[in-house]
C-alpha positions as CSV (number, residue, x, y, z in Angstrom):
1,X,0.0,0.0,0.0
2,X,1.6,3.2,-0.6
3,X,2.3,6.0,1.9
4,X,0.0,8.5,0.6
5,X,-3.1,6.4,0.6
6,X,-1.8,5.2,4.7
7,X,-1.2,8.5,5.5
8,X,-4.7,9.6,4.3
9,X,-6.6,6.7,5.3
10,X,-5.2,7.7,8.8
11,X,-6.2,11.1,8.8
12,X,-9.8,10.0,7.4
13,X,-9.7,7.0,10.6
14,X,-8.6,9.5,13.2
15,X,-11.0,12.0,11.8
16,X,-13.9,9.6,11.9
17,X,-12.7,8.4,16.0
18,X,-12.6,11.8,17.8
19,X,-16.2,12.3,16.0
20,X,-17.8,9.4,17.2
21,X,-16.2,10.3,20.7
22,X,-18.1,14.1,20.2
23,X,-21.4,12.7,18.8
24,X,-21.6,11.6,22.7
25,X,-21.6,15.0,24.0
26,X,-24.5,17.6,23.8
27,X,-23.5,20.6,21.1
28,X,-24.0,21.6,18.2
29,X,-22.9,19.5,15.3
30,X,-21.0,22.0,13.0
31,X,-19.3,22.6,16.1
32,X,-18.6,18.7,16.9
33,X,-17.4,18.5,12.8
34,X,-14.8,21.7,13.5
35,X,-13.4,20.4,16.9
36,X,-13.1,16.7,15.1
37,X,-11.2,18.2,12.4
38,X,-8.7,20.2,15.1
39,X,-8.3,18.0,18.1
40,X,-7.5,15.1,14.8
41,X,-5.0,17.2,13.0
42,X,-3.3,17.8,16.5
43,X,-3.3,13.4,16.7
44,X,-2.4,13.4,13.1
45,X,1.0,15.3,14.0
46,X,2.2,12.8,16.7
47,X,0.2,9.6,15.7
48,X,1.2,9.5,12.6
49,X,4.5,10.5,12.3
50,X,5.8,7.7,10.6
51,X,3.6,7.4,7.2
52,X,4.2,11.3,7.2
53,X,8.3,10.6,7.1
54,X,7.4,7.6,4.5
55,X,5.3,10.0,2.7
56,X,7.3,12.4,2.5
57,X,10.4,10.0,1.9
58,X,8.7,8.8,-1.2
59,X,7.4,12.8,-2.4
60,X,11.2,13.4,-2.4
61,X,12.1,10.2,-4.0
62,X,9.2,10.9,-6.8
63,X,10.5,14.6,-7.5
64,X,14.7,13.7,-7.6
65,X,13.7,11.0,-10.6
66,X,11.5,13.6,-12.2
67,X,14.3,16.0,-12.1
68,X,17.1,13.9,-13.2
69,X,15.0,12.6,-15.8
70,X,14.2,16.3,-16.9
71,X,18.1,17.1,-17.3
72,X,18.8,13.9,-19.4
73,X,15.9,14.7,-21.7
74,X,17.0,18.4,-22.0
75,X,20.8,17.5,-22.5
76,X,19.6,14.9,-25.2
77,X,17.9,17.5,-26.9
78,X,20.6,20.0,-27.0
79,X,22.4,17.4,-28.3
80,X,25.1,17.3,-25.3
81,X,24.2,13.4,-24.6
82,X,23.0,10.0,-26.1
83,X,19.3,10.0,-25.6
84,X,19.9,5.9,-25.2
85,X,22.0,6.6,-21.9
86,X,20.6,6.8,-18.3
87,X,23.2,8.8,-17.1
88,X,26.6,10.6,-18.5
89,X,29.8,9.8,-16.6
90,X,32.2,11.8,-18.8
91,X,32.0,15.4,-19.3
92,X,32.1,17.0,-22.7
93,X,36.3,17.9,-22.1
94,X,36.7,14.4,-21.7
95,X,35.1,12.6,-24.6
96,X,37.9,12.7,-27.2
């Protein structure tokens, strides 16, 4: 499963717990939805530390490929590179 569908199913489940602990009390239930969604975002932050770090683990992951992919198509089409290579190990001085 991958982080980003934990890390929002947790945020949905936590959401979903401190409501059903508030439909118990006697108030209003726009204000029962609004203290849900705080006192679970304050949870979220400790509870669920660790699919954050994975999420965001992954986020960086995801945006590092993205940008080395971006420089090898750009140096393939300014013609600097082979677009068959993954990755150039010698600089233009040193190809002779």
């Amino acid at each position: 499963m991958s982080a980003a569908l934990k890390y929002t199913l947790g945020r949905i489940g936590l959401f979903v717990a401190v409501l059903a602990g508030l439909w118990l009390v006697d108030m209003n239930v726009f204000l029962k939805l609004m203290l849900a969604l705080v006192f679970s975002a304050a949870l979220s932050f400790f509870l669920l530390r660790g699919w954050r770090d994975e999420l965001a683990g992954e986020m960086a992951d995801a945006t590092e490929r993205r940008r080395t992919e971006k420089e090898r198509l750009r140096s393939a089409l300014a013609g600097d590179d082979d677009p068959n290579s993954t990755t150039s190990t010698e600089g233009p001085d040193t190809a002779r």
